[in-house]
PDB file of N, CA, C and O in Angstrom, chain B, residues numbered from 101:
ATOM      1  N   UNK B 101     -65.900 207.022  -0.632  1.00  0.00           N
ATOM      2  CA  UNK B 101     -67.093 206.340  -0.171  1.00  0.00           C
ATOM      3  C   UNK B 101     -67.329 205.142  -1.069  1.00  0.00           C
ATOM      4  O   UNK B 101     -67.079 205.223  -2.271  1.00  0.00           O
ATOM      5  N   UNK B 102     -67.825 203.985  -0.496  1.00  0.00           N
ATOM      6  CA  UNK B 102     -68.269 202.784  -0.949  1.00  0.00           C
ATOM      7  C   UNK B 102     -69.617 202.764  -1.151  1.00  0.00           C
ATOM      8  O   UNK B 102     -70.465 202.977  -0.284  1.00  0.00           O
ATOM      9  N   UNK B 103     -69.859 202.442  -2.589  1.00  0.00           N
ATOM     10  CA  UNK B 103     -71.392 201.789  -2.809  1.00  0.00           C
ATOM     11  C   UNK B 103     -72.382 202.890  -2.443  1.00  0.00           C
ATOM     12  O   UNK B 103     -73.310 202.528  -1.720  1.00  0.00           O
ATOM     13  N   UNK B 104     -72.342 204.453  -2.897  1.00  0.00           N
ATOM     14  CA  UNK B 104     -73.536 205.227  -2.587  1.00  0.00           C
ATOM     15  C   UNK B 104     -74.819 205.123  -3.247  1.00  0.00           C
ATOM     16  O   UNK B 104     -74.915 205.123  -4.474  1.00  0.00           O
ATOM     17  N   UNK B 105     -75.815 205.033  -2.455  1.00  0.00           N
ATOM     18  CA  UNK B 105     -76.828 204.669  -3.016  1.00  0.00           C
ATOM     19  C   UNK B 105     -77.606 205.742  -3.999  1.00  0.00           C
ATOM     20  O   UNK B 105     -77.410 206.934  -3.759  1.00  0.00           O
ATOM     21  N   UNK B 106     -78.381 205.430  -4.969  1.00  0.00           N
ATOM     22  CA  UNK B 106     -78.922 205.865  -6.062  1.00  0.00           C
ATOM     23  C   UNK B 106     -78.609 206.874  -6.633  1.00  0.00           C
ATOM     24  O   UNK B 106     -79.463 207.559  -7.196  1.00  0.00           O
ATOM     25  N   UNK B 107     -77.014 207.279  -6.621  1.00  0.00           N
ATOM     26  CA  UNK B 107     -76.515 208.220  -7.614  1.00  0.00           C
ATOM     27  C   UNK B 107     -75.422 207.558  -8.154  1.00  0.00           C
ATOM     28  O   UNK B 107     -74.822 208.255  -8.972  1.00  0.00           O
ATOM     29  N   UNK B 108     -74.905 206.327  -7.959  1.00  0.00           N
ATOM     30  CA  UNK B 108     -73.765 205.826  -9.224  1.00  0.00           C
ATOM     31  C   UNK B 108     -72.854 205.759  -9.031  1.00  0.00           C
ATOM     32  O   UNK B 108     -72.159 205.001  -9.707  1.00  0.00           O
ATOM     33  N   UNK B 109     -72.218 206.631  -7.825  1.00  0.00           N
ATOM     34  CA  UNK B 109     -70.998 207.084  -7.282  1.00  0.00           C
ATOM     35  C   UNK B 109     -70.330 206.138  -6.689  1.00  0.00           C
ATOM     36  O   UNK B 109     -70.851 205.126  -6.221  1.00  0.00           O
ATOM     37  N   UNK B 110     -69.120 206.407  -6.669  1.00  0.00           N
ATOM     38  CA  UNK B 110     -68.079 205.387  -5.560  1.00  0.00           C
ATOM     39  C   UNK B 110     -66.874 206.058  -5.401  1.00  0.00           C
ATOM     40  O   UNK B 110     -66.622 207.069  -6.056  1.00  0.00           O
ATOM     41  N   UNK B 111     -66.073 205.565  -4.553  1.00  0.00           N
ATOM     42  CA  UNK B 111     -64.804 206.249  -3.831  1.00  0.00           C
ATOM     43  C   UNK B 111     -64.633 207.738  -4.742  1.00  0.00           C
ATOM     44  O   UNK B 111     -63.856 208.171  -5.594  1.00  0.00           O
ATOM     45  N   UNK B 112     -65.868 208.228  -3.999  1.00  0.00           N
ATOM     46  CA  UNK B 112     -65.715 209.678  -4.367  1.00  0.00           C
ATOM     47  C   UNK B 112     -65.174 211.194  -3.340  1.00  0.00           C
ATOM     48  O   UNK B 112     -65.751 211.611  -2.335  1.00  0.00           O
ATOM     49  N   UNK B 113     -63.744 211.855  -4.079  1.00  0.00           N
ATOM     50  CA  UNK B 113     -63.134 212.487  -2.634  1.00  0.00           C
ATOM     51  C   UNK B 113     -63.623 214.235  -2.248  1.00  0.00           C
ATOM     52  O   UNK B 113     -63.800 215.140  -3.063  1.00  0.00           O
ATOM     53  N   UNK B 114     -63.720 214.278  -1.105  1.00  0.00           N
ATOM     54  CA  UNK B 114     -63.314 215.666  -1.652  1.00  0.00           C
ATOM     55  C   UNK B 114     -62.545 216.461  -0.573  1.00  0.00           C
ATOM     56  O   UNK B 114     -62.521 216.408   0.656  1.00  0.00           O
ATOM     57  N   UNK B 115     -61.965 217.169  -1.444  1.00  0.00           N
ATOM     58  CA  UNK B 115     -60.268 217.801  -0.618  1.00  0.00           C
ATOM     59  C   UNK B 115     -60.794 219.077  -0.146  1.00  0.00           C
ATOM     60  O   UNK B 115     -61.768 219.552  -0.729  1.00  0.00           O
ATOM     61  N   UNK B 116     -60.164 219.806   1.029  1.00  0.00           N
ATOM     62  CA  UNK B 116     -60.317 220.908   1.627  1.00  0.00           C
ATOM     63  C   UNK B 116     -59.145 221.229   1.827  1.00  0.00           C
ATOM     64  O   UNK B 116     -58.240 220.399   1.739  1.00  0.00           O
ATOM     65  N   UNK B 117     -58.968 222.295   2.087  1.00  0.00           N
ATOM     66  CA  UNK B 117     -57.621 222.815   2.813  1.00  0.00           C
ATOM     67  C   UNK B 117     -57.556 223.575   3.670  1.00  0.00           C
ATOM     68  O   UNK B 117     -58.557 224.288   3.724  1.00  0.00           O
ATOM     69  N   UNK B 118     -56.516 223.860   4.709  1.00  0.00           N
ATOM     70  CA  UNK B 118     -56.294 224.954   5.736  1.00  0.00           C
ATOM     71  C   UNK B 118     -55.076 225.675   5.563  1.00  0.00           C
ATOM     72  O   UNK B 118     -54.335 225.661   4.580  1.00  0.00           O
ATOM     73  N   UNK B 119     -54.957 226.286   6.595  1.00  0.00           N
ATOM     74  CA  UNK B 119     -54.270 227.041   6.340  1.00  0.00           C
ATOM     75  C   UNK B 119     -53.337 226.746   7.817  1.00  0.00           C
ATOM     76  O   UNK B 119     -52.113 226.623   7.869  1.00  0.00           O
ATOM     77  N   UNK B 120     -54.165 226.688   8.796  1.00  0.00           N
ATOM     78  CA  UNK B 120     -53.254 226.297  10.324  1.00  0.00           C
ATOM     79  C   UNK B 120     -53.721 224.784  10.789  1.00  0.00           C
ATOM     80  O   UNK B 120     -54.387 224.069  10.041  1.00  0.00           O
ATOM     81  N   UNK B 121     -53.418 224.490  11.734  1.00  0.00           N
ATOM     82  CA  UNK B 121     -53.606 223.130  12.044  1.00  0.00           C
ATOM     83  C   UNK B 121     -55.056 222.751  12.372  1.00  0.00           C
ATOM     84  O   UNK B 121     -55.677 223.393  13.219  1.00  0.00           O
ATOM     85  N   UNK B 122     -55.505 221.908  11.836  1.00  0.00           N
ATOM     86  CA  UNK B 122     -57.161 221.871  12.010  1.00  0.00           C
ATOM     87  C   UNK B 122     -57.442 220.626  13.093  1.00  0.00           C
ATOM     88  O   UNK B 122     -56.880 219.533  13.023  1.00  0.00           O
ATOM     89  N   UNK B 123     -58.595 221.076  14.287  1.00  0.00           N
ATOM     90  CA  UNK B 123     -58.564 220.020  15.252  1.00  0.00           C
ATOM     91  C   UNK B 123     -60.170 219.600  14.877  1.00  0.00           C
ATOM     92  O   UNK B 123     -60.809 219.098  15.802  1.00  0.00           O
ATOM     93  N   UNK B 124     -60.647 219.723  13.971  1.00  0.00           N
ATOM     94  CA  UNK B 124     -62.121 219.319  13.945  1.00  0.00           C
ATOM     95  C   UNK B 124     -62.163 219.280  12.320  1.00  0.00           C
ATOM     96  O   UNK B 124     -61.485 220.120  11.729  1.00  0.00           O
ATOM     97  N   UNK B 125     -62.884 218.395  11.610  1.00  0.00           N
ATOM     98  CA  UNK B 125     -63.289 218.456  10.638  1.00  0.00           C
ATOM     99  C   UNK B 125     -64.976 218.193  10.631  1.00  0.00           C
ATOM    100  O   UNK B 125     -65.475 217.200  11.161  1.00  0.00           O
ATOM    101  N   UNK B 126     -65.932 219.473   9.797  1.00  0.00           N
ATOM    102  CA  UNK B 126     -67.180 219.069  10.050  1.00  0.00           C
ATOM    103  C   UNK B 126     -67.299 219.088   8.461  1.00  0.00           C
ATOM    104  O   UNK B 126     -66.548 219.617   7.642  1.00  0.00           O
ATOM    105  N   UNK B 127     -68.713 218.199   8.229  1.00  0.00           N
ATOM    106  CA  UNK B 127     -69.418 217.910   7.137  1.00  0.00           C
ATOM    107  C   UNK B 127     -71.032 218.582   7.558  1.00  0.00           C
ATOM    108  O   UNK B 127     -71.608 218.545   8.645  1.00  0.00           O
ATOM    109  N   UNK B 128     -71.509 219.230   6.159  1.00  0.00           N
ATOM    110  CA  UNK B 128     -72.552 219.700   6.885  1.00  0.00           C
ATOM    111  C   UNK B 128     -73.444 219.909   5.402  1.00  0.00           C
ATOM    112  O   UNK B 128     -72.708 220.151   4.445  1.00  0.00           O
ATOM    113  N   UNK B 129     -74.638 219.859   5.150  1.00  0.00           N
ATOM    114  CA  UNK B 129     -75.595 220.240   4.298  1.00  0.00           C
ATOM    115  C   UNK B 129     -76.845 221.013   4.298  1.00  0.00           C
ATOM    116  O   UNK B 129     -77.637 220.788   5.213  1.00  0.00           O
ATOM    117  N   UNK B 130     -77.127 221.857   3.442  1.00  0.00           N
ATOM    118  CA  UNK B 130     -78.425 222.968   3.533  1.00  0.00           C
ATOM    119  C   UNK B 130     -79.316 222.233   2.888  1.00  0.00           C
ATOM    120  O   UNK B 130     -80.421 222.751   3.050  1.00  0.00           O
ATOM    121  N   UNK B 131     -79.411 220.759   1.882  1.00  0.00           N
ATOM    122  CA  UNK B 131     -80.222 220.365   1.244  1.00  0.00           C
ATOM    123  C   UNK B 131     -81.144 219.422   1.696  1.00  0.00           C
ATOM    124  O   UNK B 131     -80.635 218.829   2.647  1.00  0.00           O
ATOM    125  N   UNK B 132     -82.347 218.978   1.437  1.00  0.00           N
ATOM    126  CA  UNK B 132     -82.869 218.085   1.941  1.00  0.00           C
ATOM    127  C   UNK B 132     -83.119 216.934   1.015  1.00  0.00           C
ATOM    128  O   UNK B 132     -84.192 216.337   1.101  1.00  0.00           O
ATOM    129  N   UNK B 133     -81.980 216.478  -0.095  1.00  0.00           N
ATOM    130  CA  UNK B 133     -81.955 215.153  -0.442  1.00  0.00           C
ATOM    131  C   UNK B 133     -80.449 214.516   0.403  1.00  0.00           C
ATOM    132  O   UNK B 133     -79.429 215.126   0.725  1.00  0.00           O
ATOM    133  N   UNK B 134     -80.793 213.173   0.569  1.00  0.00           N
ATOM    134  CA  UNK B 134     -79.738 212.774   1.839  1.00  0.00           C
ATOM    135  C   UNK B 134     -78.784 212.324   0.457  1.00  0.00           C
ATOM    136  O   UNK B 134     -79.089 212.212  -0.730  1.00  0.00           O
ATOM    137  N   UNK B 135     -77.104 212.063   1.416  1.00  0.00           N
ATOM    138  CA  UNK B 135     -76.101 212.241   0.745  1.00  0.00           C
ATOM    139  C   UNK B 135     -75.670 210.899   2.133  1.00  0.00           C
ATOM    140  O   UNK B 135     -75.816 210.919   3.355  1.00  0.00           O
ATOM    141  N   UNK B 136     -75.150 209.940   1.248  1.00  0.00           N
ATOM    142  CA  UNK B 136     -74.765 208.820   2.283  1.00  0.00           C
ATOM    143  C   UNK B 136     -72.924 208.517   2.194  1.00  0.00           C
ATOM    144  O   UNK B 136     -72.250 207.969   1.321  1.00  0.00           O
ATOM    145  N   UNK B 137     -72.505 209.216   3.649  1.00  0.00           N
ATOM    146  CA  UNK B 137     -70.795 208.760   3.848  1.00  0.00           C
ATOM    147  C   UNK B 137     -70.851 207.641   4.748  1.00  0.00           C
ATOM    148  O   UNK B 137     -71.661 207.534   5.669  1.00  0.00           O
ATOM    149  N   UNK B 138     -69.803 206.669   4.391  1.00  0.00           N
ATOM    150  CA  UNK B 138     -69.651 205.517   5.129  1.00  0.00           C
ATOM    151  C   UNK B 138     -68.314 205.706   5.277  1.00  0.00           C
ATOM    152  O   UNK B 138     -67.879 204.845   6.042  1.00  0.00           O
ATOM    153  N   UNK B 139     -67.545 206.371   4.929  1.00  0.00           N
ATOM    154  CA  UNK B 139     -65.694 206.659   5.593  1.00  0.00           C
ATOM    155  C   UNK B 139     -65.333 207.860   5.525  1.00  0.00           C
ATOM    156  O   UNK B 139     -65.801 208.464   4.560  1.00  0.00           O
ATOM    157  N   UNK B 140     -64.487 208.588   6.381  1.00  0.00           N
ATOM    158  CA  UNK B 140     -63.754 209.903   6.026  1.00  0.00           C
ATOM    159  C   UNK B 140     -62.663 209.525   6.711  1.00  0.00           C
ATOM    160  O   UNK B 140     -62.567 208.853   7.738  1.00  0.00           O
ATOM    161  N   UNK B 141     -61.455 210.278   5.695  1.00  0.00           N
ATOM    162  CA  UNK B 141     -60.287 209.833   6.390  1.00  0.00           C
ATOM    163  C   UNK B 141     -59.823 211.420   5.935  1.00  0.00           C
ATOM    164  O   UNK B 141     -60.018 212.176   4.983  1.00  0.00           O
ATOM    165  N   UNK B 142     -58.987 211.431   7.403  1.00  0.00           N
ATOM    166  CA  UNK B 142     -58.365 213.015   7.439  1.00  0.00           C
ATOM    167  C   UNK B 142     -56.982 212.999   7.115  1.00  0.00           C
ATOM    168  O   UNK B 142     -56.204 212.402   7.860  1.00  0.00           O
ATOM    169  N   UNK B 143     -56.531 213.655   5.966  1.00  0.00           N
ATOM    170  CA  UNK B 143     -54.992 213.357   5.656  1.00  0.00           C
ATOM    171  C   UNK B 143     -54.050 214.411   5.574  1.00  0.00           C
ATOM    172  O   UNK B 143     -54.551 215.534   5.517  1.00  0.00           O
ATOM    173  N   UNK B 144     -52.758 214.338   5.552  1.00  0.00           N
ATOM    174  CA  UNK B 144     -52.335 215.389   5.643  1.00  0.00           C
ATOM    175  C   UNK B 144     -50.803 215.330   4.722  1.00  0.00           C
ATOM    176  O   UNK B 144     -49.836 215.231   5.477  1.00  0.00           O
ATOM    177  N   UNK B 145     -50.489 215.371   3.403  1.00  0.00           N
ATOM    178  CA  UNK B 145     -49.421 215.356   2.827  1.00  0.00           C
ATOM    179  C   UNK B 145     -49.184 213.710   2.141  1.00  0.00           C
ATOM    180  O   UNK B 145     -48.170 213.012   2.118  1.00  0.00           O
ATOM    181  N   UNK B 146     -50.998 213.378   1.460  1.00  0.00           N
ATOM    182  CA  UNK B 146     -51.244 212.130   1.682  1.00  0.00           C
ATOM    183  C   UNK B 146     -50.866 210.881   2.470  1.00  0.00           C
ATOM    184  O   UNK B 146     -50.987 209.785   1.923  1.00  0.00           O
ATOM    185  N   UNK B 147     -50.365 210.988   3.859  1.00  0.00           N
ATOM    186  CA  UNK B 147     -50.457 210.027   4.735  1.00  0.00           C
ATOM    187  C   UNK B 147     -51.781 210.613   5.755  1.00  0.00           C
ATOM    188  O   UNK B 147     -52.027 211.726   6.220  1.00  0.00           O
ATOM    189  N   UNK B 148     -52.423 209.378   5.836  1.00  0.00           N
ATOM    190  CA  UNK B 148     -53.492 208.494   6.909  1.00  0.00           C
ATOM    191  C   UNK B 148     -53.766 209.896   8.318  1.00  0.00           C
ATOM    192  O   UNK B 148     -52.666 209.420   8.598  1.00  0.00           O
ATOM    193  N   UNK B 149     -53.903 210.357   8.745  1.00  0.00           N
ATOM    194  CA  UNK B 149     -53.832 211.208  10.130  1.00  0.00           C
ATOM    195  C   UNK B 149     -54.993 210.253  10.761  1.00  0.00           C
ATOM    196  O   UNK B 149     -54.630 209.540  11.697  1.00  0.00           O
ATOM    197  N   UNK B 150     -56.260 210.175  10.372  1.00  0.00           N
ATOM    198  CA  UNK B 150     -57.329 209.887  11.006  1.00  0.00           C
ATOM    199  C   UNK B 150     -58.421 209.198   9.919  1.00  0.00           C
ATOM    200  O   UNK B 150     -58.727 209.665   8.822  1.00  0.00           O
ATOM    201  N   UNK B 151     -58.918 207.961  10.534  1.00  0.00           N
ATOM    202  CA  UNK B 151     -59.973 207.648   9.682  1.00  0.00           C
ATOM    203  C   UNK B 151     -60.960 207.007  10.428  1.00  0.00           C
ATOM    204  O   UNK B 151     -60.636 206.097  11.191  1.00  0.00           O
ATOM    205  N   UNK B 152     -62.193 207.381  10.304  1.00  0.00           N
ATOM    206  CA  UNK B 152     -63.814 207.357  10.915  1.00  0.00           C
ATOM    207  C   UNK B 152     -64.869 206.030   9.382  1.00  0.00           C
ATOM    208  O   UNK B 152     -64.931 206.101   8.155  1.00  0.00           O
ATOM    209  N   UNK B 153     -65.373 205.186  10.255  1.00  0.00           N
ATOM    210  CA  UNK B 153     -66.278 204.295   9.285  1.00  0.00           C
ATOM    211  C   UNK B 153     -65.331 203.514   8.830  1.00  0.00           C
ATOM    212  O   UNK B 153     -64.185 203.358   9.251  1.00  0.00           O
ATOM    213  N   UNK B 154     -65.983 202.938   7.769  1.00  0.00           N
ATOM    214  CA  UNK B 154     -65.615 201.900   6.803  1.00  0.00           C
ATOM    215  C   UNK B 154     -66.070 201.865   5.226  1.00  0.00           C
ATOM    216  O   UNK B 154     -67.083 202.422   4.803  1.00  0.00           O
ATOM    217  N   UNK B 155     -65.169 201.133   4.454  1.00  0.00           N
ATOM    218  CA  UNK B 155     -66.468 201.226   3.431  1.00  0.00           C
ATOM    219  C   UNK B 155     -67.211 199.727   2.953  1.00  0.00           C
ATOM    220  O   UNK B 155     -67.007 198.790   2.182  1.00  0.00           O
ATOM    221  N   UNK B 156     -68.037 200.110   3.792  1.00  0.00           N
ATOM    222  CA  UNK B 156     -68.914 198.742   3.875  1.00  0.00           C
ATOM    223  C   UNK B 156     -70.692 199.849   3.480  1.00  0.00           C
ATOM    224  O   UNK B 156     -71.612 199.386   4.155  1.00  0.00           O
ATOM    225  N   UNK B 157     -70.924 200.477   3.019  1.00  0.00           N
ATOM    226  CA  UNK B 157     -72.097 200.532   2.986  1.00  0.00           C
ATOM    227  C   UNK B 157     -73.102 201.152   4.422  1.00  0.00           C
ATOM    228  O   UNK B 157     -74.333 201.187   4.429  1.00  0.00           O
ATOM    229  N   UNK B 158     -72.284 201.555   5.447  1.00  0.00           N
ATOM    230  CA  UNK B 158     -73.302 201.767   6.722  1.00  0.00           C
ATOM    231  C   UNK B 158     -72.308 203.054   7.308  1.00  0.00           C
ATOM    232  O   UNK B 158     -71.082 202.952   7.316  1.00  0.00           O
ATOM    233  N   UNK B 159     -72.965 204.159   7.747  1.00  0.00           N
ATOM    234  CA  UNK B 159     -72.513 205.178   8.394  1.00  0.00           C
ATOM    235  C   UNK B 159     -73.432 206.461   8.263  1.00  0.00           C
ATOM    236  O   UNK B 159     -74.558 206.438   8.759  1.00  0.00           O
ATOM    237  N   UNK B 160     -72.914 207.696   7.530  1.00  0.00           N
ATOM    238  CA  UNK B 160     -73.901 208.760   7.843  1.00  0.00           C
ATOM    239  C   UNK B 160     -74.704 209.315   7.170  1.00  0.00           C
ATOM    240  O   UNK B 160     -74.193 210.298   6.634  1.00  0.00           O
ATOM    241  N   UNK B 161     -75.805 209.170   6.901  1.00  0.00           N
ATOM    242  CA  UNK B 161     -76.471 210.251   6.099  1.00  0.00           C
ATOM    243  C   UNK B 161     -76.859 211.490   6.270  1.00  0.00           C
ATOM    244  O   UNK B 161     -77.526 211.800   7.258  1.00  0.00           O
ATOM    245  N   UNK B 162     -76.478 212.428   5.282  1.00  0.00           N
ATOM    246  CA  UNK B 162     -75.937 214.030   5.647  1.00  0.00           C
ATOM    247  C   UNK B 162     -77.734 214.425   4.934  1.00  0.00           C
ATOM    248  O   UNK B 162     -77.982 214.345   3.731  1.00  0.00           O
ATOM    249  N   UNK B 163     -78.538 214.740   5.759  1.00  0.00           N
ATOM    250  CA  UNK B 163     -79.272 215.731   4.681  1.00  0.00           C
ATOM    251  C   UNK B 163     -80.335 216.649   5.687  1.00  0.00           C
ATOM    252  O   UNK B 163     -80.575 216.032   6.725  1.00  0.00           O
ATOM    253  N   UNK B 164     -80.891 217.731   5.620  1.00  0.00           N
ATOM    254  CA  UNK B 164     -82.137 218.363   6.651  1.00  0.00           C
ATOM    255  C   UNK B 164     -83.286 217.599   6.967  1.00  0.00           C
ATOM    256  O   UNK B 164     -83.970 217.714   7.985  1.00  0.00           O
ATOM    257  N   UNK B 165     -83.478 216.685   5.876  1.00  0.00           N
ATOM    258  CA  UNK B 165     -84.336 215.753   6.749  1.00  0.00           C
ATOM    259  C   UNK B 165     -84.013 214.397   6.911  1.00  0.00           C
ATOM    260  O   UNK B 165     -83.486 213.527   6.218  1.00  0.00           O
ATOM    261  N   UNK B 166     -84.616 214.506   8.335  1.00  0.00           N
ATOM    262  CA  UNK B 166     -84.504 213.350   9.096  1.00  0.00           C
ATOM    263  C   UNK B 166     -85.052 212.165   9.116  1.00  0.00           C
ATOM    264  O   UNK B 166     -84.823 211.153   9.779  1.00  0.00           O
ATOM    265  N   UNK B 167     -85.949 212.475   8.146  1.00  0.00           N
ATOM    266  CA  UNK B 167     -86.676 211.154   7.845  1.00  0.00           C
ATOM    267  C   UNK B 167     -85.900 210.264   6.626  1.00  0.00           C
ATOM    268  O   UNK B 167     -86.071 209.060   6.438  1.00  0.00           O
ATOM    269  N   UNK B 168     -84.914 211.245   5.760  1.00  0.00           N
ATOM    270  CA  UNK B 168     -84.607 210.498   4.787  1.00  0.00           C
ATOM    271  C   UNK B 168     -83.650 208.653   5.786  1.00  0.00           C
ATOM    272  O   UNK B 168     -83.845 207.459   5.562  1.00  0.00           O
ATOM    273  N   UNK B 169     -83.225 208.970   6.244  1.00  0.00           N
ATOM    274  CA  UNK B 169     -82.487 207.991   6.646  1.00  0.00           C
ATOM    275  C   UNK B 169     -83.258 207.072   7.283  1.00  0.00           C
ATOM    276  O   UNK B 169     -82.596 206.267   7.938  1.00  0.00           O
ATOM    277  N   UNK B 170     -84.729 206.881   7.318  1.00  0.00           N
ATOM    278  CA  UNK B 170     -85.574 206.088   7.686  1.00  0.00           C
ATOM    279  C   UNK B 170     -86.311 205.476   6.936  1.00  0.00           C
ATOM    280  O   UNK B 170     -87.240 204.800   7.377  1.00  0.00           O
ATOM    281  N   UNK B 171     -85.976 205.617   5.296  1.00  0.00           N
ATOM    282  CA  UNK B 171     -86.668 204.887   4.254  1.00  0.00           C
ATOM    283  C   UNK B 171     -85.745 204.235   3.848  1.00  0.00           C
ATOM    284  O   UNK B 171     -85.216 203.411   4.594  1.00  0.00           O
ATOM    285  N   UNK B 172     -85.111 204.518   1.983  1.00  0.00           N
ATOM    286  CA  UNK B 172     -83.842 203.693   1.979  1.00  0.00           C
ATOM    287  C   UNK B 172     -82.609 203.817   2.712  1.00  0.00           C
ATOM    288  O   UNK B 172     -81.917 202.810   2.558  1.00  0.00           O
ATOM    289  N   UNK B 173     -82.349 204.249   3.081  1.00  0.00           N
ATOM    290  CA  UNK B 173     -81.094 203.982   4.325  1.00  0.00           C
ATOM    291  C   UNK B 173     -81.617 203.630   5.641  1.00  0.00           C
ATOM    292  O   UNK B 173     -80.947 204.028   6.594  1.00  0.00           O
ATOM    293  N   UNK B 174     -82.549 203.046   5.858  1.00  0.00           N
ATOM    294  CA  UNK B 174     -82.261 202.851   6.953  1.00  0.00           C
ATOM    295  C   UNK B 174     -81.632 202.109   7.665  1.00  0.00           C
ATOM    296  O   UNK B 174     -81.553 202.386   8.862  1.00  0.00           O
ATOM    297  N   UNK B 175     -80.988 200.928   7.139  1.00  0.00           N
ATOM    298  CA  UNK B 175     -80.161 199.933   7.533  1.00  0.00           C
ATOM    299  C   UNK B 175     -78.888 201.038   7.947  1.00  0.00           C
ATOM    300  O   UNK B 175     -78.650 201.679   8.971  1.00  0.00           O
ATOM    301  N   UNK B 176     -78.198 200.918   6.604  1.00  0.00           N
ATOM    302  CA  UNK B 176     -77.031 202.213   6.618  1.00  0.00           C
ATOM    303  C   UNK B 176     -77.203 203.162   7.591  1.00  0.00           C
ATOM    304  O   UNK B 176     -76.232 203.542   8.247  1.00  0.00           O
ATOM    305  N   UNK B 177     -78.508 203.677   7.810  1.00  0.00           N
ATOM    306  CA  UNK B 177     -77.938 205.327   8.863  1.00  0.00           C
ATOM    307  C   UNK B 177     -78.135 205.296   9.464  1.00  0.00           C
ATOM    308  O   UNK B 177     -78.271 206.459   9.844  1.00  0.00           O
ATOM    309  N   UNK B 178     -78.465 204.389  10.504  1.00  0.00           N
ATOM    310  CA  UNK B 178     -79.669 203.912  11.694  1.00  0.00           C
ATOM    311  C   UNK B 178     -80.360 204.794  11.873  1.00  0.00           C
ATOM    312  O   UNK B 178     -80.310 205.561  12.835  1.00  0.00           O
ATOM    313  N   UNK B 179     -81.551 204.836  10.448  1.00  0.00           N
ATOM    314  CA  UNK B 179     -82.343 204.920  10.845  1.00  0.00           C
ATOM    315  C   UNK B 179     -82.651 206.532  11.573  1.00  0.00           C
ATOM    316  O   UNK B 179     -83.528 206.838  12.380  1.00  0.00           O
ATOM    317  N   UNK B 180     -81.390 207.542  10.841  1.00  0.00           N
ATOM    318  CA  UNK B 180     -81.617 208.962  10.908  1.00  0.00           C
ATOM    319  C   UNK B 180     -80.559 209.284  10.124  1.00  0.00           C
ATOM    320  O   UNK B 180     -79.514 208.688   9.863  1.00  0.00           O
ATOM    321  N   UNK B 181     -81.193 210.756   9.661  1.00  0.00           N
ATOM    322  CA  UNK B 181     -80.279 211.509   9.098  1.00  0.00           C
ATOM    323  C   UNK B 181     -79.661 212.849   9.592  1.00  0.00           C
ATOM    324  O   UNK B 181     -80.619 213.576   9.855  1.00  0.00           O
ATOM    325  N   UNK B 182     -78.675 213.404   9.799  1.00  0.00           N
ATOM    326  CA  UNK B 182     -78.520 214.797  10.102  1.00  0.00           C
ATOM    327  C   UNK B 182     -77.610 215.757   9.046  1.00  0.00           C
ATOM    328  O   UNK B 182     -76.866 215.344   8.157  1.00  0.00           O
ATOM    329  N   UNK B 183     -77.960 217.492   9.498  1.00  0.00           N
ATOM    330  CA  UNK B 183     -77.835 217.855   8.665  1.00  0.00           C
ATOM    331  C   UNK B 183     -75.979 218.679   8.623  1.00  0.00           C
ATOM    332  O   UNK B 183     -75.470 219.471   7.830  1.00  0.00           O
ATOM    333  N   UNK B 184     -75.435 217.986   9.903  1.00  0.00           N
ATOM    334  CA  UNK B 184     -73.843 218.261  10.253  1.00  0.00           C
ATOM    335  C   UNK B 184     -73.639 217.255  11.169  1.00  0.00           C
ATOM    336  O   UNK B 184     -74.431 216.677  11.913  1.00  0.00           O
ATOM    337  N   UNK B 185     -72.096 217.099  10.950  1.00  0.00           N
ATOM    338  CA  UNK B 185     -71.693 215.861  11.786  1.00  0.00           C
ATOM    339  C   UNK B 185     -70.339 216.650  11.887  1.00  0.00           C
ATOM    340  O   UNK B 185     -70.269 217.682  11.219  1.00  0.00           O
ATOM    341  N   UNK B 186     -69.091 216.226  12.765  1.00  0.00           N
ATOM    342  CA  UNK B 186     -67.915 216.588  13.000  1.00  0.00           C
ATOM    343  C   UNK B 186     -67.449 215.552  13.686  1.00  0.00           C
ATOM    344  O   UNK B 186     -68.127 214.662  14.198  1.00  0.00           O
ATOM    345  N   UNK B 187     -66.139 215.678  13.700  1.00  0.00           N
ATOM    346  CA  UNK B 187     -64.864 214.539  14.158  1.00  0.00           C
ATOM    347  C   UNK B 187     -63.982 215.469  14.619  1.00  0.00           C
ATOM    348  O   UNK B 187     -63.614 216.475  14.012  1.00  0.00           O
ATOM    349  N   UNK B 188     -63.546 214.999  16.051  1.00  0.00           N
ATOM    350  CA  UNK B 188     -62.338 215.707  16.521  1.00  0.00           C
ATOM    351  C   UNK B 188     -61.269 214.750  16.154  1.00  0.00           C
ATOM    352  O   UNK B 188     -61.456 213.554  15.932  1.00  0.00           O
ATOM    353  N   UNK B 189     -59.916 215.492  16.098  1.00  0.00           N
ATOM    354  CA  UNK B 189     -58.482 215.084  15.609  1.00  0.00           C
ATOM    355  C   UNK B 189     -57.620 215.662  16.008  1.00  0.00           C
ATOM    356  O   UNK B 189     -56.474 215.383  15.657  1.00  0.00           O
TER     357      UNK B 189
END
């Protein structure tokens, strides 16, 4: 991720694994401070499979409330937040 707002962070990853072939990857949170992704890229034996966003600063904010993405993010999250998102692949 590019440029997350008010925690410091940047191209920060995080790895999962399976075990059989995975056709969905979801992101999801129980917390209600928002967590802002602007890229996920799905890889597999580090080459590319799939990649969602950009890193420009604008895409999803992950948190239970919905209002967070209507104060500072709102440019970035239009302006909502949710508390799961998924990508088919």
């Amino acid at each position: 991720m590019g440029g997350v707002f008010g925690c410091g962070l940047e191209d920060l990853d995080i790895h999962a694994t399976t075990r059989g072939q995975a056709t969905r990857v979801k992101i999801s949170t129980s917390g209600s401070d928002g967590f802002m992704v602007d890229k996920i890229e799905l890889r597999k034996d580090g080459k590319i499979l799939r990649s969602y966003g950009a890193n420009n600063d604008k895409g999803w904010c992950l948190s239970t409330d919905p209002t967070d993405g209507s104060r500072t993010w709102k440019t970035a999250a239009s302006g909502k937040c949710k508390a799961e998102y998924s990508w088919d692949f």
